[in-house]
C-alpha positions in Angstrom: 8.1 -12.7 -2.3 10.5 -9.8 -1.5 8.4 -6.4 -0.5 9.8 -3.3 -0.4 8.2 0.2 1.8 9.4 3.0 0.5 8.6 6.7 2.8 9.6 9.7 3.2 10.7 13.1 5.8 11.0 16.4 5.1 8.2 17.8 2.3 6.7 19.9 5.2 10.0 21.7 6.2 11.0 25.4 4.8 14.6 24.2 5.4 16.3 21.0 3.9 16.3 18.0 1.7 13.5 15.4 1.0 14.6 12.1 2.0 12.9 8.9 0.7 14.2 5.3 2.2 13.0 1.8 1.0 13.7 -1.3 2.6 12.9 -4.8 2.4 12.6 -6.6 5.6 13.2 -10.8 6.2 10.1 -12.8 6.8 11.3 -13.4 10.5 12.3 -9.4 11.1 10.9 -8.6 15.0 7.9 -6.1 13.5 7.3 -5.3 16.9 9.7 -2.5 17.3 8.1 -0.9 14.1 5.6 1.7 14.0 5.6 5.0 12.3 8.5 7.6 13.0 6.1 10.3 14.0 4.8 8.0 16.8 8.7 6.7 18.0 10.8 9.1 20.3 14.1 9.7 19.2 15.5 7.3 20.9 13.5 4.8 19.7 13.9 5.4 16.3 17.7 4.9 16.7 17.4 1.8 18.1 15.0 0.6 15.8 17.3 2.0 12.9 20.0 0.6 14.0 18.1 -3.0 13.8 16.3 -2.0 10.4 19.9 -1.6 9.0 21.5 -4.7 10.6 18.3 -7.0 9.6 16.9 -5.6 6.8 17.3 -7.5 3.1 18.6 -4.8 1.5 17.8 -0.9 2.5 18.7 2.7 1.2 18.2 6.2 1.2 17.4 8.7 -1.7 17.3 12.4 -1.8 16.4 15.8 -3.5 17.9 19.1 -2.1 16.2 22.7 -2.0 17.4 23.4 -5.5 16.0 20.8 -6.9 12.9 20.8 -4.7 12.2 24.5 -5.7 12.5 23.4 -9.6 10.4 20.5 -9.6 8.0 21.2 -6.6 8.1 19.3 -3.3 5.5 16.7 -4.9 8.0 15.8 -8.1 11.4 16.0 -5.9 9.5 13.2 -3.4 9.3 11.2 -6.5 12.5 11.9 -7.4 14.2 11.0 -4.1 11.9 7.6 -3.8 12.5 6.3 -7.1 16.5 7.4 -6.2 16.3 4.9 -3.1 14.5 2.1 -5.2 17.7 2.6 -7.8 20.1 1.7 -4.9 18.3 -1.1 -3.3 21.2 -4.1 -3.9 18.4 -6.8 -4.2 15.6 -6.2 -6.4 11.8 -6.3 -4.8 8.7 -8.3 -6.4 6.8 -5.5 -4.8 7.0 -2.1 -3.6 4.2 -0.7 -1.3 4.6 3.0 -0.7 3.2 5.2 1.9 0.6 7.6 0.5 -1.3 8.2 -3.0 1.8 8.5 -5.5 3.9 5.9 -6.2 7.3 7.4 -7.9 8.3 6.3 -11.6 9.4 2.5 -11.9 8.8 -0.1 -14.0 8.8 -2.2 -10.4 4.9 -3.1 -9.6 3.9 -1.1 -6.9 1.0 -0.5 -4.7 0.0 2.8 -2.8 -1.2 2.8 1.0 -2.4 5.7 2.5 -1.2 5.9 6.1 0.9 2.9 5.1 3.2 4.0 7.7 1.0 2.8 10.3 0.3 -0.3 8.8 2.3 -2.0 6.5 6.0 -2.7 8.6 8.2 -2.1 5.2 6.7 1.4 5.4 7.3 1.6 8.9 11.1 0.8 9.0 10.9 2.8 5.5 9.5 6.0 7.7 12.1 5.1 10.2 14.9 5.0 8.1 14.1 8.4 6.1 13.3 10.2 9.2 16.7 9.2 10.9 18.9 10.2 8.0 17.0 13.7 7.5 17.7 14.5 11.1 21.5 13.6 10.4 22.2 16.1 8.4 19.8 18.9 9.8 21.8 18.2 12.6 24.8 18.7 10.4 23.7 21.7 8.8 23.2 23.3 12.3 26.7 23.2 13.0 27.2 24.5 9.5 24.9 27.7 10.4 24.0 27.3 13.9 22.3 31.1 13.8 19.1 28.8 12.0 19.3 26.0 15.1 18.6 23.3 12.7 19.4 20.7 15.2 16.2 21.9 17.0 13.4 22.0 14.6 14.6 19.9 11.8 13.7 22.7 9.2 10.3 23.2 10.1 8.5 26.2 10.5 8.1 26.2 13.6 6.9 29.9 15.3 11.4 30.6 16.5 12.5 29.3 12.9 10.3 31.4 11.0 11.4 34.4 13.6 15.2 33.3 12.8 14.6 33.5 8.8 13.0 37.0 9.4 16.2 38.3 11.5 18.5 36.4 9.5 17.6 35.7 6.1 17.5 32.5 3.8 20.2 30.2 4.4 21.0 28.3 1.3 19.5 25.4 2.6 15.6 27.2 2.3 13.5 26.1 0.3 12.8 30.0 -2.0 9.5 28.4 -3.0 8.5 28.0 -0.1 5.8 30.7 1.5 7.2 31.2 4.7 4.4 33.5 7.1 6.2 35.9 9.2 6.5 34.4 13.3 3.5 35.6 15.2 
């Protein structure tokens, strides 16, 4: 039976896409590099990436952007961007377990695992593979408007991003819907 994990990076962020990845792993893939993103270094998350993508039965990546994460909401655009990485999967799964409550829309059967990304090792290299891609192009964007430092926080609102926004305004990678408290 080919299982699929689908996660996701970036709802928490006041900067940035979503990113949603699903993978399906072999039978014989070496789980014990796995584990959720959150809990890897960077470092380690590369490696492991690097193996997820090399190993993995099929694997891909899905997004929604600010825009579209201000018009649907940051719950709808998650959706959005995990059903988008299901779409581009080149082998379909017999199952798809995905980290959380919400499963996005398929006609795939799927099953939903809360902390799934600490237990189920398609979620893992899912959470892996999301997280790595989101930081590529935060990184990108830093370069792009390196006022923000991007490449530091990843879009989060962290106290010195939330000070930048105040001194610098949005970029027009922010998320507008987003309530973003002054730095204090």
């Amino acid at each position: 039976m080919l299982v699929c994990g689908i996660d996701e990076a970036g709802r928490g962020p006041i900067a940035g896409p979503v990113t949603a990845a699903a993978v399906i792993l072999p039978e014989d893939f070496p789980a014990g590099v796995l584990a959720d993103s959150k809990a890897l270094t960077p470092r380690q998350r590369e490696k492991a990436e690097a193996l997820i993508r090399r190993l993995a039965v099929s694997w891909a990546t899905g997004w929604a952007g600010p825009q579209e994460i201000d018009l649907l909401n940051i719950h709808q655009a998650t959706l959005r961007a995990m059903a988008r990485a299901l779409e581009r999967l080149a082998v379909r799964p017999d199952l798809v377990l995905v980290d959380g409550l919400f499963a996005p829309p398929t006609a795939l059967p799927c099953r939903t695992i809360v902390r799934g990304d600490s237990s189920e090792a398609p979620i893992m290299a899912a959470s892996i593979l999301a997280k790595t891609a989101r930081d590529r192009w935060m990184r990108i964007y830093g370069r792009r408007w390196p006022q923000y430092e991007f490449e530091r926080h990843k879009g989060y609102p962290t106290r010195r991003h939330r000070w930048l926004v105040w001194e610098c305004g949005l970029s027009p990678i922010h998320r507008r819907s987003f309530r973003i408290s002054p730095p204090g």
